[in-house]
MARDREN-52546 format. One record per residue (C-alpha): x, y, z; residue number from 1; residue in one letter. Coordinates in pm, 1 decimal. Layout:
<rs>
<<X Y Z> NUM a>
...
</rs>
This chain:
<rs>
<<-2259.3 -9533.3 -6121.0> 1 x>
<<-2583.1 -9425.1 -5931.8> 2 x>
<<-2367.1 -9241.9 -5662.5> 3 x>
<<-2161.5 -9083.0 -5957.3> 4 x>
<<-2441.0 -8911.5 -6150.5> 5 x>
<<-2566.2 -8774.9 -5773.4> 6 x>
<<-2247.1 -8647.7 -5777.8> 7 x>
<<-2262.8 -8479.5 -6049.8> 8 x>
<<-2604.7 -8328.2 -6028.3> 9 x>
<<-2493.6 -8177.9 -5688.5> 10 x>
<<-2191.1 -8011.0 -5885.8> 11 x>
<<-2435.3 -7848.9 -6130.9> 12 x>
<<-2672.7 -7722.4 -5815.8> 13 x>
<<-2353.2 -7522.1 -5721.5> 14 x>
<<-2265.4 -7412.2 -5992.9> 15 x>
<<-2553.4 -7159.9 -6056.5> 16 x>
<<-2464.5 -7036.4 -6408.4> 17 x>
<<-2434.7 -7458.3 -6562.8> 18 x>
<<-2747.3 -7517.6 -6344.8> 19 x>
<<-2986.6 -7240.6 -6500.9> 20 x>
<<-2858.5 -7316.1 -6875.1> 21 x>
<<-2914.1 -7708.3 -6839.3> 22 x>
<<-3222.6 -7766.7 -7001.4> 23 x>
<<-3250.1 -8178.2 -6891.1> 24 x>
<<-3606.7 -8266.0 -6787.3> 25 x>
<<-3785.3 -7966.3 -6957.3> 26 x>
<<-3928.6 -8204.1 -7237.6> 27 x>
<<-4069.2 -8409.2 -6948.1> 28 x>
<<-4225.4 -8142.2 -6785.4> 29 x>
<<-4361.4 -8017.3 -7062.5> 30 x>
<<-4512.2 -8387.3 -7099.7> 31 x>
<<-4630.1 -8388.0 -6776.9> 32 x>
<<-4841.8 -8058.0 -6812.6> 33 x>
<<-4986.5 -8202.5 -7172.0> 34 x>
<<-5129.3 -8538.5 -6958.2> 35 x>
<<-5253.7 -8313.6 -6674.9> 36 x>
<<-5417.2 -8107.5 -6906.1> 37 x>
<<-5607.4 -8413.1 -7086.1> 38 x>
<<-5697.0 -8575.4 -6781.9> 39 x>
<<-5839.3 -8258.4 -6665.3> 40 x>
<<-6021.8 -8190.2 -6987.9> 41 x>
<<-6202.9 -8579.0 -6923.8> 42 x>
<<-6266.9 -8557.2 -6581.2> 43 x>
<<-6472.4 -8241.9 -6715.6> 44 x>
<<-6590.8 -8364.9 -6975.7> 45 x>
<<-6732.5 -8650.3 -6797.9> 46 x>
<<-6895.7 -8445.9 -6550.8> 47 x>
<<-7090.2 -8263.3 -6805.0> 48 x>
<<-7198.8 -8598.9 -6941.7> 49 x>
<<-7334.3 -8759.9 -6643.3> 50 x>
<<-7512.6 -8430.7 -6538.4> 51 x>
<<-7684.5 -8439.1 -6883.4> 52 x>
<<-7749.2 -8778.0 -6886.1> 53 x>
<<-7924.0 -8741.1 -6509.6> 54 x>
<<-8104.9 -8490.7 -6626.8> 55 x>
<<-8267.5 -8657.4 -6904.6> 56 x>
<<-8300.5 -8978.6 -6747.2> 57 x>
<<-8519.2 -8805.8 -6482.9> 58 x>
<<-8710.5 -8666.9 -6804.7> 59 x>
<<-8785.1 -8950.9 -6938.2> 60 x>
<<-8883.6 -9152.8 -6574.5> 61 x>
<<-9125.1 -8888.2 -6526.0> 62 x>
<<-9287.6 -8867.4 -6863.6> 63 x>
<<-9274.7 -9248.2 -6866.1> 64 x>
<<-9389.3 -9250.8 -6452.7> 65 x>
<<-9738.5 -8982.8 -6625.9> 66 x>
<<-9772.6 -9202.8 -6898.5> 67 x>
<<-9828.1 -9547.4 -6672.4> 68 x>
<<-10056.0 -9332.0 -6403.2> 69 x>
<<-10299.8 -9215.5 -6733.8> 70 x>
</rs>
């Protein structure tokens, strides 16, 4: 069965006109842009989070670091 479908994907890639007018696998890329998208959006998201967060976390060691030394 596995050979058979080959078969008849390779008879689509010559034929150019069937090939260009198949739309099978367009809902999966589309799919596959949407998850890159939200992965990319996190990874950024949690970048700008942890440099805020390091930011104020050396706000608050210093402030705390004046407060011991006074």
């Amino acid at each position: 069965m596995h050979m058979l479908s080959s078969f008849t994907f390779a008879n689509r890639l010559l034929d150019r006109q069937s090939f260009a007018a198949d739309e099978t696998g367009a809902v999966t890329v589309d799919w596959v842009v949407l998850c890159a998208l939200v992965v990319a959006l996190t990874v950024l998201a949690l970048q700008m989070m942890t440099t805020g967060t390091t930011g104020l976390t050396d706000s608050t060691a210093s402030y705390m670091t004046d407060m011991v030394k006074n």
